[in-house]
N, CA, C and O of each residue as an XYZ file, in Angstrom:
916
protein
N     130.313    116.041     99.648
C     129.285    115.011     99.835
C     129.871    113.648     99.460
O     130.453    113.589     98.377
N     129.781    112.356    100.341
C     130.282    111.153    100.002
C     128.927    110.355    100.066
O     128.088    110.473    100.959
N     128.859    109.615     99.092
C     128.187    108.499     98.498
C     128.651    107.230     98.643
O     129.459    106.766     97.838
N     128.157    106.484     99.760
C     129.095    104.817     99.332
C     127.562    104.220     98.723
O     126.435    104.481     99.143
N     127.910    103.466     97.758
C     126.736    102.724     96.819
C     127.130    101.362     97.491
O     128.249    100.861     97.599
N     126.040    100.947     97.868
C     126.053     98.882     98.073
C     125.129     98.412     97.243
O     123.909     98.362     97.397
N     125.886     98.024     96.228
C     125.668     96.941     94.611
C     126.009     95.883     94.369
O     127.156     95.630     94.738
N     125.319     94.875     93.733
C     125.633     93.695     93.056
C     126.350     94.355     92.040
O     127.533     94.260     92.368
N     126.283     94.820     91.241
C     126.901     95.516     89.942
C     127.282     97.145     90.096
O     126.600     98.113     89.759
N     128.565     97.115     90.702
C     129.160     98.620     90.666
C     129.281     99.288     89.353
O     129.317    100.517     89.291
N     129.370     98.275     87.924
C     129.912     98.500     86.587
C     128.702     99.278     86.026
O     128.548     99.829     84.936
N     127.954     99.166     87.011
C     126.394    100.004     86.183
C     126.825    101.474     86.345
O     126.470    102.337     85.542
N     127.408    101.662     87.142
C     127.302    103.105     87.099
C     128.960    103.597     86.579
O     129.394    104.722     86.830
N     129.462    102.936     86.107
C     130.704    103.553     85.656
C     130.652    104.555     84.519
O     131.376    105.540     84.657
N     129.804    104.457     83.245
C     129.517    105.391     82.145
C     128.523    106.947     83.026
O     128.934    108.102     82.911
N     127.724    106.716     83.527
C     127.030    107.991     84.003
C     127.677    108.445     85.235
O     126.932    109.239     85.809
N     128.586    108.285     85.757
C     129.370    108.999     87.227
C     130.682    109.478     85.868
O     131.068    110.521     86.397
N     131.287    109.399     84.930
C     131.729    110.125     84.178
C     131.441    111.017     83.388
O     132.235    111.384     82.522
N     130.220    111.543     83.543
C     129.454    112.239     82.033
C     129.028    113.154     82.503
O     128.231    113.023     83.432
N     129.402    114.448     82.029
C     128.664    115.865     81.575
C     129.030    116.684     83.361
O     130.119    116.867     83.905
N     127.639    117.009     83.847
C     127.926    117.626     84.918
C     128.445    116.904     86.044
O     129.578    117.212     86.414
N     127.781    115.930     86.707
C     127.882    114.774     87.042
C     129.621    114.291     87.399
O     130.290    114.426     88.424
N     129.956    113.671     86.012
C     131.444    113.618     85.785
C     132.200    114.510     86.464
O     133.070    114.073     87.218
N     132.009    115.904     86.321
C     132.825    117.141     86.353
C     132.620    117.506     87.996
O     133.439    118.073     88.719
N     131.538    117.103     88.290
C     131.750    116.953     90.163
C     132.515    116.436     90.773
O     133.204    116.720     91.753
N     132.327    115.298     89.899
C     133.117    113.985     90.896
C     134.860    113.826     90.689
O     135.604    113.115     91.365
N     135.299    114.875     89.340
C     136.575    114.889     89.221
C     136.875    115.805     89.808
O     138.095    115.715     89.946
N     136.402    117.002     90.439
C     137.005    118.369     90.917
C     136.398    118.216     92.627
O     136.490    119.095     93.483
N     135.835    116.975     92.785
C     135.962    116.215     94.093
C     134.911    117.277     95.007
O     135.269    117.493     96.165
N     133.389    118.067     94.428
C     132.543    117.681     94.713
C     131.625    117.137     95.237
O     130.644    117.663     95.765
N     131.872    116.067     95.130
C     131.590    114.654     95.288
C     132.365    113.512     95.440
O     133.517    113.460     95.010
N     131.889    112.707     95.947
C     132.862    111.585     96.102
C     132.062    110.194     96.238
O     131.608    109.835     97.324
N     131.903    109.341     94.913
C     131.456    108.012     95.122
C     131.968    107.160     95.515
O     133.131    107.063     95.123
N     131.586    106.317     96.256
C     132.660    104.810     96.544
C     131.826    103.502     96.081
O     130.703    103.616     95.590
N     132.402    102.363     96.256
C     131.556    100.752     95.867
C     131.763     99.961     96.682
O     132.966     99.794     96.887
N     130.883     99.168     97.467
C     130.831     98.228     98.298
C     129.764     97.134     97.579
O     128.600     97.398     97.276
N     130.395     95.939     97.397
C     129.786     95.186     96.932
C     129.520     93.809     98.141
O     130.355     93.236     98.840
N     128.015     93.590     98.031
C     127.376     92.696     99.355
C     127.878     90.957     99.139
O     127.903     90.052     99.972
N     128.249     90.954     97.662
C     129.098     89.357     97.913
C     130.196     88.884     98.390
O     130.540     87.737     98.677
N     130.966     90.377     98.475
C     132.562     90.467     98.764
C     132.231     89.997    100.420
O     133.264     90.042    101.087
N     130.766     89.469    101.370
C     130.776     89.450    102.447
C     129.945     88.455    102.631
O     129.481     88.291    103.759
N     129.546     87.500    101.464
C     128.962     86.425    101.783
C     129.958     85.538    102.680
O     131.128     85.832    102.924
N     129.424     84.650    103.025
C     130.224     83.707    104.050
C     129.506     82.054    103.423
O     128.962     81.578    104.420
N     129.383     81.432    102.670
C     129.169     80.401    101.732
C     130.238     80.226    100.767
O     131.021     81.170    100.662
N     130.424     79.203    100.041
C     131.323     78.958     99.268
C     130.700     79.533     98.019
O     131.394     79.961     97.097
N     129.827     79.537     98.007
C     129.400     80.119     96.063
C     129.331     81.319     96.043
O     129.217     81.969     95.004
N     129.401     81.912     97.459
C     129.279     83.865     97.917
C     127.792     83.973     97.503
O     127.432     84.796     96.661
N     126.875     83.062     98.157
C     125.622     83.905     97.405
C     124.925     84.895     98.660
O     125.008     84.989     99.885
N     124.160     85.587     97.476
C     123.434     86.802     98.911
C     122.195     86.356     98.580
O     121.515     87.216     99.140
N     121.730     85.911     98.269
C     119.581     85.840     97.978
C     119.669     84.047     98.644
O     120.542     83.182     98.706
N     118.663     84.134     98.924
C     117.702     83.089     99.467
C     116.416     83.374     99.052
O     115.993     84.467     98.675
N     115.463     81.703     99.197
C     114.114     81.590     99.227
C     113.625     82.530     99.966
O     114.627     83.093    100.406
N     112.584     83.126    100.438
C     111.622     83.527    101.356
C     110.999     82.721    102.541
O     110.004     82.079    102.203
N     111.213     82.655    103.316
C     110.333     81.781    104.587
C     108.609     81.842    104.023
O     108.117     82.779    103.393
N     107.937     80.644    104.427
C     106.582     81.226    103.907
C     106.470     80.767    102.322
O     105.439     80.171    102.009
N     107.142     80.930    101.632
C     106.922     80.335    100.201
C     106.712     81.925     99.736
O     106.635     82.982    100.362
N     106.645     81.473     97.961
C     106.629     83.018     97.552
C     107.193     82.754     96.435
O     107.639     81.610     96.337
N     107.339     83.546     95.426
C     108.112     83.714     94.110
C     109.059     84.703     94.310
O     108.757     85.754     94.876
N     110.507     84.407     93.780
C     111.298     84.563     93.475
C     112.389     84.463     94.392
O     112.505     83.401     95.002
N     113.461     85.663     94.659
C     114.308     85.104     95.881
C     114.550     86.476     97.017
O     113.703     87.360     96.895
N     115.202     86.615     97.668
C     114.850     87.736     98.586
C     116.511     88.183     99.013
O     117.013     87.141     99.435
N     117.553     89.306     99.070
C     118.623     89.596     99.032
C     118.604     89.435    101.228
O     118.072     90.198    102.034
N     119.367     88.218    101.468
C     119.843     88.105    102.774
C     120.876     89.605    103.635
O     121.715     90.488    103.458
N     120.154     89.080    104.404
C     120.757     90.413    105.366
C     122.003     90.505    105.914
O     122.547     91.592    106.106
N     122.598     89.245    106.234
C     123.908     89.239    106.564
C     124.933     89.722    105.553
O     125.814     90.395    106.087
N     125.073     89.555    104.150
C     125.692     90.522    103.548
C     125.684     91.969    103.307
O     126.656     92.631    102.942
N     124.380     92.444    103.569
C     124.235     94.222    103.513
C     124.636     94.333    104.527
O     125.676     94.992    104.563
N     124.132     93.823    105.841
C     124.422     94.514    106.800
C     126.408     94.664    107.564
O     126.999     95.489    108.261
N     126.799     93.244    106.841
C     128.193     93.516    106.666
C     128.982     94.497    105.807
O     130.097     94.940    106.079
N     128.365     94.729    104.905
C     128.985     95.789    103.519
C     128.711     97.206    104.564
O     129.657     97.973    104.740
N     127.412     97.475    105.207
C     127.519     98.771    105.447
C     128.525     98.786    106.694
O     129.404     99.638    106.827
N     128.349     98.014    107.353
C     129.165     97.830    108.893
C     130.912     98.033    108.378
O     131.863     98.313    109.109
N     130.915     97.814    107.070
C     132.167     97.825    106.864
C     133.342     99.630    106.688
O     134.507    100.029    106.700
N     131.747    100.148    106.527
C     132.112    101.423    105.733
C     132.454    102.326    107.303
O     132.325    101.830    108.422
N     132.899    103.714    107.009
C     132.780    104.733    107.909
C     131.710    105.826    108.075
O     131.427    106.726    107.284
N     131.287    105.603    109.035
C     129.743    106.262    108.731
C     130.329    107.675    109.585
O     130.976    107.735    110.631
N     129.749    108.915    108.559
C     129.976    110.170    109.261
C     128.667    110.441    110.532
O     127.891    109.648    111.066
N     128.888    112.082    110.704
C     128.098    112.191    111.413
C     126.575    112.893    111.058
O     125.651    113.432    111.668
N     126.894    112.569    109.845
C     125.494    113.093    109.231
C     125.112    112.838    108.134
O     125.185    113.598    107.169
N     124.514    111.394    108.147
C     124.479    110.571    107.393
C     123.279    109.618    107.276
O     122.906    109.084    108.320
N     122.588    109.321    106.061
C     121.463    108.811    105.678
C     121.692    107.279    105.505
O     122.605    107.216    104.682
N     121.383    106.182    105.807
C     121.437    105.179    105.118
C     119.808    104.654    104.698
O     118.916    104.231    105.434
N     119.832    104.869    103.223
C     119.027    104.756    102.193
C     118.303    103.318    101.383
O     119.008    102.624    100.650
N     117.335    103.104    101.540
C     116.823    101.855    100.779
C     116.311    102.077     99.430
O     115.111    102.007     99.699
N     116.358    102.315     98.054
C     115.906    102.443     96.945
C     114.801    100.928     97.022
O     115.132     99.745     97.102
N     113.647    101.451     96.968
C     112.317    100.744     96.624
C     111.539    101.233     96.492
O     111.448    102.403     96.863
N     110.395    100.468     95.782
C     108.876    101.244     95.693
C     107.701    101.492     96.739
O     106.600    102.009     96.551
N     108.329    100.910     98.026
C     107.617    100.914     99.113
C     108.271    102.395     99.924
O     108.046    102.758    101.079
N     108.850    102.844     99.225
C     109.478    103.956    100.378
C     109.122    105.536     99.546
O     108.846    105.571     98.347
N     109.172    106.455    100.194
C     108.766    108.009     99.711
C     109.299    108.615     98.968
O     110.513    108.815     98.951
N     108.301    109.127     98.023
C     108.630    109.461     97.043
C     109.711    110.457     96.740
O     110.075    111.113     97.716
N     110.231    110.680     95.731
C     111.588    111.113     95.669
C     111.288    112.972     94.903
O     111.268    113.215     93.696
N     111.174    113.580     95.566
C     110.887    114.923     95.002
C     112.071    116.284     95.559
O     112.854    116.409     96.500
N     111.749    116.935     94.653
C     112.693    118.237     94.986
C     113.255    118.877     96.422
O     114.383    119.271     96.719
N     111.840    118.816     97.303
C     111.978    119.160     98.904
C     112.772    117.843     99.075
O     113.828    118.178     98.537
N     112.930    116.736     99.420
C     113.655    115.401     99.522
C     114.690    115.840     99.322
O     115.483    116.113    100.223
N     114.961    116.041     97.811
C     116.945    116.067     97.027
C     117.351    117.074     97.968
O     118.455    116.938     98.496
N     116.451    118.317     98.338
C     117.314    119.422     99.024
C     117.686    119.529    100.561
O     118.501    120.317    101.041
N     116.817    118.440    101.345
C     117.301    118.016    102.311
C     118.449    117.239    102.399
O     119.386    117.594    103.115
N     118.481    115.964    101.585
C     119.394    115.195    101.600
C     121.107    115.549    100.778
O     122.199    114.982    100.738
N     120.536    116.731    100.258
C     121.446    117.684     99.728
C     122.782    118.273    101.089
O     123.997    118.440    100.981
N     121.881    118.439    102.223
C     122.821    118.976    103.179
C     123.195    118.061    104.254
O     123.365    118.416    105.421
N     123.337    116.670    103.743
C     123.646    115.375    104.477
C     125.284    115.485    104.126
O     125.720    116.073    103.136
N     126.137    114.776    105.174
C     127.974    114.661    104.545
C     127.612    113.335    103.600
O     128.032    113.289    102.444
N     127.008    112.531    104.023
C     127.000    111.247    103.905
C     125.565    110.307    103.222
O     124.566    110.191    103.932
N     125.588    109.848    102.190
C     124.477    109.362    101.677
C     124.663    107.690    101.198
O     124.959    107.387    100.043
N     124.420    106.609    102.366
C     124.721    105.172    101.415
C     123.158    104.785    101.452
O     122.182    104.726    102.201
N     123.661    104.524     99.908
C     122.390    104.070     99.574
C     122.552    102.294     98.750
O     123.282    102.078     97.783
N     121.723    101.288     99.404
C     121.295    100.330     99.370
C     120.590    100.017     97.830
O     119.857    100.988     97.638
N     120.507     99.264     96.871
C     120.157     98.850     95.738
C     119.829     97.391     96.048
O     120.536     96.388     96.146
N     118.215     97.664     96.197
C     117.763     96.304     96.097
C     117.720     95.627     94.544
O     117.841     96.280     93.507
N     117.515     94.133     94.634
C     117.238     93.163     93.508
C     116.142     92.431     93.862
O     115.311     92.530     94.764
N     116.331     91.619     92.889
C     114.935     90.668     92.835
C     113.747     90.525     93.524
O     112.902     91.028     92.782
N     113.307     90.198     94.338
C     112.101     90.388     95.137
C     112.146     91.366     96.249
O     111.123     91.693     96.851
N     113.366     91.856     96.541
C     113.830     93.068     97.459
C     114.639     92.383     98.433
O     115.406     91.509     98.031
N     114.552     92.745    100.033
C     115.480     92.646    100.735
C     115.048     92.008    101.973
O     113.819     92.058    102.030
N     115.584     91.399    103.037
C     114.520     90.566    103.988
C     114.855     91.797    104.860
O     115.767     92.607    105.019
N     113.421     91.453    105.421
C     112.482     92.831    106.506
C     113.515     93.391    107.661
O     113.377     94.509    108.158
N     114.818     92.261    108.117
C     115.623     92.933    108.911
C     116.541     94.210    108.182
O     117.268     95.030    108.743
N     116.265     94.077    106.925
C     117.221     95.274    106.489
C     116.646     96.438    107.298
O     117.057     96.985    108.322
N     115.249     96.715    106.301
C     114.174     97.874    106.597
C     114.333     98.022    107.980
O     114.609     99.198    108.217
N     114.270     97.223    109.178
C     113.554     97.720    109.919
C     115.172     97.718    110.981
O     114.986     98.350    112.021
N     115.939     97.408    110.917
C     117.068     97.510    111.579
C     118.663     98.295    111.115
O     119.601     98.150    111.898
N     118.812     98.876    110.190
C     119.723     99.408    108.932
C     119.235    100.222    108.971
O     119.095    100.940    109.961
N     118.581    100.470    107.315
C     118.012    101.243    107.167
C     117.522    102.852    107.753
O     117.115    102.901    108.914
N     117.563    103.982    107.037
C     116.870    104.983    108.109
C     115.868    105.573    107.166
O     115.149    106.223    107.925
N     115.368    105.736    105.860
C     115.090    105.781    105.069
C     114.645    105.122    103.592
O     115.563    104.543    103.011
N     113.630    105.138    103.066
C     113.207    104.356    102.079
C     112.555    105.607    101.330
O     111.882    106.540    101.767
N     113.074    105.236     99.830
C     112.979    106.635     98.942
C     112.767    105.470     97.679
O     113.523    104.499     97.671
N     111.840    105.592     96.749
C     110.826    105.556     95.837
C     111.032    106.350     94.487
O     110.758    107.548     94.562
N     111.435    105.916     93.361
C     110.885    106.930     92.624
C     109.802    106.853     91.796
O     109.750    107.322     90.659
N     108.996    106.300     92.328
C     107.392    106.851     91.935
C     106.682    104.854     92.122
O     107.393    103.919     92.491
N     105.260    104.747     91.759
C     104.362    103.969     91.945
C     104.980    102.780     90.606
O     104.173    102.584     89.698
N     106.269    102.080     90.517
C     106.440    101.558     89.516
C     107.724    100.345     90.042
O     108.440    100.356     91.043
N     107.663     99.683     89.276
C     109.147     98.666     89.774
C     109.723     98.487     88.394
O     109.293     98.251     87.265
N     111.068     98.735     89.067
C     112.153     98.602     88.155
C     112.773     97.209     88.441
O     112.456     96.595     89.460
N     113.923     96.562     87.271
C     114.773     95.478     87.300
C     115.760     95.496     89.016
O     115.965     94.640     89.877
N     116.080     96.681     88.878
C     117.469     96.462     89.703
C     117.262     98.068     90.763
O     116.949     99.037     90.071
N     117.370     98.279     91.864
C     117.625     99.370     92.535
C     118.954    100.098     91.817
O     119.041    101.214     92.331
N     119.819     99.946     91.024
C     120.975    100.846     90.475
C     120.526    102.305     90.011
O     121.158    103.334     90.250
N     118.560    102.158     88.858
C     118.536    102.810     87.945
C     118.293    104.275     89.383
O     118.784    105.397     89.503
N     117.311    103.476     90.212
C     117.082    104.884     91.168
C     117.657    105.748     92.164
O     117.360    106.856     92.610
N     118.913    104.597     92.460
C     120.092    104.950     93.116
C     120.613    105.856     92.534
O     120.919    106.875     93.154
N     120.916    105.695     90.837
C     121.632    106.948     90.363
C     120.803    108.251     89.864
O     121.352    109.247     89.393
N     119.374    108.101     90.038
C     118.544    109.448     89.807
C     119.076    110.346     91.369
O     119.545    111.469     91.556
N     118.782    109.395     92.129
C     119.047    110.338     93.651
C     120.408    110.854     93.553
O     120.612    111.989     93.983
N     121.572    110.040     92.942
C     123.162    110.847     93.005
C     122.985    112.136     92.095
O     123.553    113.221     92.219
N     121.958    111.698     91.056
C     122.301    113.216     89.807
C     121.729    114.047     90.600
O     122.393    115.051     90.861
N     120.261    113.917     91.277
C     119.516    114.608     91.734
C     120.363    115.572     93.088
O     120.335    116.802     93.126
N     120.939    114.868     93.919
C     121.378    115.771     94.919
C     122.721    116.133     94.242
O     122.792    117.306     94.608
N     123.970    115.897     93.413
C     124.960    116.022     93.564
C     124.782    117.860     92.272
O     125.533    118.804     92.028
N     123.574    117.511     91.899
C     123.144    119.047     91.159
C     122.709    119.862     92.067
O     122.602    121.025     91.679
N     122.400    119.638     93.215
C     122.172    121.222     94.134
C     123.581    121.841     94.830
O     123.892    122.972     95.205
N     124.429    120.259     94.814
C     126.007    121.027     95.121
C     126.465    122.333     95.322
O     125.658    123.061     94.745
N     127.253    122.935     95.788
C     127.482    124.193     95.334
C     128.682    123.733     94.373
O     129.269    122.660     94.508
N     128.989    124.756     93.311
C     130.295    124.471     92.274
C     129.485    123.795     91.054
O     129.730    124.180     89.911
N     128.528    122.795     91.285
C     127.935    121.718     90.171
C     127.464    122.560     89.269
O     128.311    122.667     88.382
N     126.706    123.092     89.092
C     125.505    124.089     88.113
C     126.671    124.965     88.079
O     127.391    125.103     89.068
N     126.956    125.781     86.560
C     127.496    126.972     86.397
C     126.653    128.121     87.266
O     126.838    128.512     88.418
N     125.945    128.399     86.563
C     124.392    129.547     87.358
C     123.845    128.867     87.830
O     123.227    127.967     87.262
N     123.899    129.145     89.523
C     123.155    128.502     90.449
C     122.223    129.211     90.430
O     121.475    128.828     91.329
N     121.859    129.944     89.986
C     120.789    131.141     89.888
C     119.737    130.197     89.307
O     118.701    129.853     89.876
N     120.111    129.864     88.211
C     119.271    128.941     87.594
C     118.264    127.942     88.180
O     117.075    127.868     87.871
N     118.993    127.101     89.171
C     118.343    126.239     89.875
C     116.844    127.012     90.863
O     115.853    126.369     91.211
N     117.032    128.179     91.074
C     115.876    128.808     91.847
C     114.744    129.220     90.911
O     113.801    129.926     91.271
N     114.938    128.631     89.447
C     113.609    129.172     88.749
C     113.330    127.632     88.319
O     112.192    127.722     87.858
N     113.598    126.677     88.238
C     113.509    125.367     87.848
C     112.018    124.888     88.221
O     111.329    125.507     89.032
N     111.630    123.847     87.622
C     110.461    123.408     87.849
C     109.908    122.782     89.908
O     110.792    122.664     90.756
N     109.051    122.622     90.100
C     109.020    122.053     91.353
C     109.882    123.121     92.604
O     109.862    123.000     93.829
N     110.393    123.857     92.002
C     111.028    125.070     93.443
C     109.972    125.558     94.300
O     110.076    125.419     95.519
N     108.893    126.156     93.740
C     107.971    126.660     94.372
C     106.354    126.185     94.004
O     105.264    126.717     93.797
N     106.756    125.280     94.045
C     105.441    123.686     93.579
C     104.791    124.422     92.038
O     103.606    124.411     91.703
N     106.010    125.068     91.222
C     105.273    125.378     90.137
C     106.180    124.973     89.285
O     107.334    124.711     89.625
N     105.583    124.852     87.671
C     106.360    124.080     86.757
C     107.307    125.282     85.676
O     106.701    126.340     85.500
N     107.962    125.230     85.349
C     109.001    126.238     84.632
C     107.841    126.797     83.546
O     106.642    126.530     83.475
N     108.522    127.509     82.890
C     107.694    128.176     81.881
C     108.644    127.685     80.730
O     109.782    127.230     80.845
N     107.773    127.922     79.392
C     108.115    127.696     78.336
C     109.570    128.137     77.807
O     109.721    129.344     77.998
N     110.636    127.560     77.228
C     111.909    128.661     77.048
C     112.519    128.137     75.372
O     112.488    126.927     75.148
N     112.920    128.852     74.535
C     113.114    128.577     72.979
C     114.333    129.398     72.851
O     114.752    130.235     73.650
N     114.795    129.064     71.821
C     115.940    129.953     71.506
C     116.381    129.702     69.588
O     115.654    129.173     68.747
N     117.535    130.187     69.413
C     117.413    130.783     67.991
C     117.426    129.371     67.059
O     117.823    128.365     67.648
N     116.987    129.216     65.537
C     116.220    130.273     65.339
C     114.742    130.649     65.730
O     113.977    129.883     66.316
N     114.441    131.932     65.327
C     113.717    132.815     65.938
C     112.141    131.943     64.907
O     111.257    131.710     65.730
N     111.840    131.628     63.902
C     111.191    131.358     62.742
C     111.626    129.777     62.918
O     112.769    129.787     63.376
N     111.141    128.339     62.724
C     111.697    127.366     62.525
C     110.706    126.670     62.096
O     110.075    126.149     63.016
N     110.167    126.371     60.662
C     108.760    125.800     59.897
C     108.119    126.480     60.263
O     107.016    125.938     60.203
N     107.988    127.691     60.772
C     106.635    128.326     60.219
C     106.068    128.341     62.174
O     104.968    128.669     62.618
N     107.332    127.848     62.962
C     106.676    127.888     64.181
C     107.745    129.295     64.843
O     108.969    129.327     64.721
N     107.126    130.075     65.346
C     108.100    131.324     65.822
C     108.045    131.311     67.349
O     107.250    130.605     67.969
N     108.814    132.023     67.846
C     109.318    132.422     69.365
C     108.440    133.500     69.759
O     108.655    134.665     69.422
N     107.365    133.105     70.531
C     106.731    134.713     71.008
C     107.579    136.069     70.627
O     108.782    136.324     70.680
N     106.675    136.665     70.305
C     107.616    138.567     70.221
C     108.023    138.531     71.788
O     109.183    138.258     72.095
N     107.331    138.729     72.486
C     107.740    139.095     73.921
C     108.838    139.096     73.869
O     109.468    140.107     73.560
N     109.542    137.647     74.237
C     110.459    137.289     74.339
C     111.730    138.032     73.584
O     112.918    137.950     73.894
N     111.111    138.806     72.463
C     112.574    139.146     71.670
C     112.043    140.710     71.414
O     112.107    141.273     70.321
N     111.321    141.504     73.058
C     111.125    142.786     72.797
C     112.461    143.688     73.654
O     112.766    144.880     73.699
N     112.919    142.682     74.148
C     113.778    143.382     75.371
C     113.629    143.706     76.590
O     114.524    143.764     77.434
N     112.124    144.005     76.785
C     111.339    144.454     77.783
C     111.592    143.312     78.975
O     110.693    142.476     79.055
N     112.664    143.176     79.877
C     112.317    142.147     80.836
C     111.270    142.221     82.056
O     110.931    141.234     82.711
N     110.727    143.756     82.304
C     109.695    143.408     83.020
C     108.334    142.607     82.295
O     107.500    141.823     82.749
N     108.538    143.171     81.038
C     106.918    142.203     80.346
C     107.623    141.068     80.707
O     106.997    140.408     81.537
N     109.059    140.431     80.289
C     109.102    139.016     79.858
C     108.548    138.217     81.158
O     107.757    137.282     81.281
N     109.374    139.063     82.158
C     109.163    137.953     83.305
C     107.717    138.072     84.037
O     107.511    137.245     84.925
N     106.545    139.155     83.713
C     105.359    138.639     83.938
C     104.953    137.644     83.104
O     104.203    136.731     83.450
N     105.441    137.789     81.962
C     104.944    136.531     80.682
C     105.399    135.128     81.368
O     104.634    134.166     81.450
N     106.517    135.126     81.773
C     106.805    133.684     82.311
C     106.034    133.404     83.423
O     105.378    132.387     83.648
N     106.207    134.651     84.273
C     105.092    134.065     85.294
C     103.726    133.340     85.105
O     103.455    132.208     85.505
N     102.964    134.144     84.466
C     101.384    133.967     83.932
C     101.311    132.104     82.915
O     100.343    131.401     82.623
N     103.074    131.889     82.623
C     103.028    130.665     81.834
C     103.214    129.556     82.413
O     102.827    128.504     81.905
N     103.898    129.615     83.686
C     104.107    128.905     84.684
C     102.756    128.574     85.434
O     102.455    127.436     85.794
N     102.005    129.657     85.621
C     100.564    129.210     86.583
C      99.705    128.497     85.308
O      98.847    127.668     85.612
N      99.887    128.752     84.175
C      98.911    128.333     83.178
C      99.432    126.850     82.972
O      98.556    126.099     82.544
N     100.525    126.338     83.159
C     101.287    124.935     82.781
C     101.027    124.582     83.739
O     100.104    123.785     83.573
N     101.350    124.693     85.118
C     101.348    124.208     86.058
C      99.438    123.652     86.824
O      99.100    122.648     87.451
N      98.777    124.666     86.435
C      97.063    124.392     86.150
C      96.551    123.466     85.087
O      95.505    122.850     85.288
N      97.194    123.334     84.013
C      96.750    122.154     83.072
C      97.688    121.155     83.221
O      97.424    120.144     82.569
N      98.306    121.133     83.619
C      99.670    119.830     83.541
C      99.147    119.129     84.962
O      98.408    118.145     84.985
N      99.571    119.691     85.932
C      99.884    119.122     87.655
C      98.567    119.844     88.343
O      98.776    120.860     89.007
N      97.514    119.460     88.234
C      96.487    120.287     89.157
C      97.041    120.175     90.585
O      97.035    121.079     91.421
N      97.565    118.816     90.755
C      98.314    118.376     92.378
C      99.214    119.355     92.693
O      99.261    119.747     93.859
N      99.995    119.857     91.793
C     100.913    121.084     92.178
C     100.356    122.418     91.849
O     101.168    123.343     91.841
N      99.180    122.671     91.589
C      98.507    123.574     91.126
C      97.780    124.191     92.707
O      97.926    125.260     93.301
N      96.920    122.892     93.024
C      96.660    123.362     94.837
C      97.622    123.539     95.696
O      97.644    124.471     96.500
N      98.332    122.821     95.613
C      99.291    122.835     96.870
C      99.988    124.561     96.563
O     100.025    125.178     97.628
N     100.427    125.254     95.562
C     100.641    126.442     95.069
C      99.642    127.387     95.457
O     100.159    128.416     95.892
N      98.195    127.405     95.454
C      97.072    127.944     96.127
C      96.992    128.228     97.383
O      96.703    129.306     97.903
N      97.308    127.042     97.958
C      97.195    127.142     99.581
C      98.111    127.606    100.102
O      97.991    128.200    101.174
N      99.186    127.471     99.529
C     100.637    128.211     99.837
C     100.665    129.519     99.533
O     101.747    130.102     99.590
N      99.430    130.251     99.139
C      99.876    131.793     98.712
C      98.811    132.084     99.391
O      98.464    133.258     99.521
């Protein structure tokens, strides 16, 4: 899977594309990030990319002639997303990561300040992905939820991929409770179940804990789980 990121600040992501699982993708090549930065294509003497807004307005708006040069610059495969991180675009959930999971190619766009002028969206662009009803400083922080997010369904990434098929949101239900030693810790203990051996009890127990979390936590994922069975 290749990632080209188009950033004002590539340096944001230098500490978390090294760390833990993540890291260990991208060195055993996994994965593969790259950096395209949209000033390296200004055409002004000060290299700037933002302008006013036509219309008036607060704040400033990231010009199109530099994105659309940064991506024009890259090699686009043949199966390939080009991505807008904003709050105007869909929300970013598990079915999402696992589609975009089986893309070669993922560039994703990091808006700033007031966002991006409308020729991006509507001419670039093929996609606008959200992570949730909120605005952040900089498109970097959600750019890199979507890299952890897909570059963990990888194959090779996760030791036990097994794992990933009981995870929360797989089957619009939320994980079940999980503890480990010690068994006693202030006076708060680990269900017996759990430490009878019995894995057919355990794993009805998880089941029955999963519909019970998933009913008081996410009623939204609670129906959609209903109608689906």
């Amino acid at each position: 899977m290749q990632f080209d990121i188009i950033t004002l600040f590539p340096e944001f992501f230098t500490s978390p594309l090294q760390t833990s699982l993540l890291g260990r993708a991208i060195t055993s090549g996994i994965a593969t990030v790259n950096f395209t930065n949209p000033r390296d294509f200004a055409t002004d003497k000060h290299r700037r990319v933002d302008d006013e807004p036509y219309g008036g307005g607060v704040g400033m708006l990231l010009k199109p002639e530099p994105i659309f040069s940064a991506v024009e610059s890259l090699k686009i495969l043949p199966q390939t997303e080009i991505i807008l991180m904003t709050p105007q675009g869909e929300p970013l959930n598990q079915p999402l990561l696992k589609k975009l999971a089986r893309h070669q190619q993922l560039v994703i766009i990091c808006g700033h300040y007031e966002g991006v002028d409308e020729r991006v969206r509507q001419n670039l662009v093929t996609k606008e992905i959200s992570l949730g009803d909120f605005v952040l400083t900089c498109g970097e922080i959600p750019a890199l939820a979507l890299i952890n997010g897909v570059v963990r369904l990888l194959p090779g990434t996760v030791g036990k991929e097994e794992s990933l098929k009981t995870e929360s949101f797989e089957t619009e239900l939320l994980d079940y409770p999980q503890y480990t030693r010690p068994a006693n810790f202030r006076g708060w203990e680990v269900p017996q179940i759990l430490r009878s051996g019995n894995h057919q009890a355990i794993a009805e127990w998880r089941e029955r804990e999963r519909l019970k979390r998933t009913k008081q936590r996410r009623p939204d994922l609670w129906q959609k789980w209903q109608d689906r069975e």
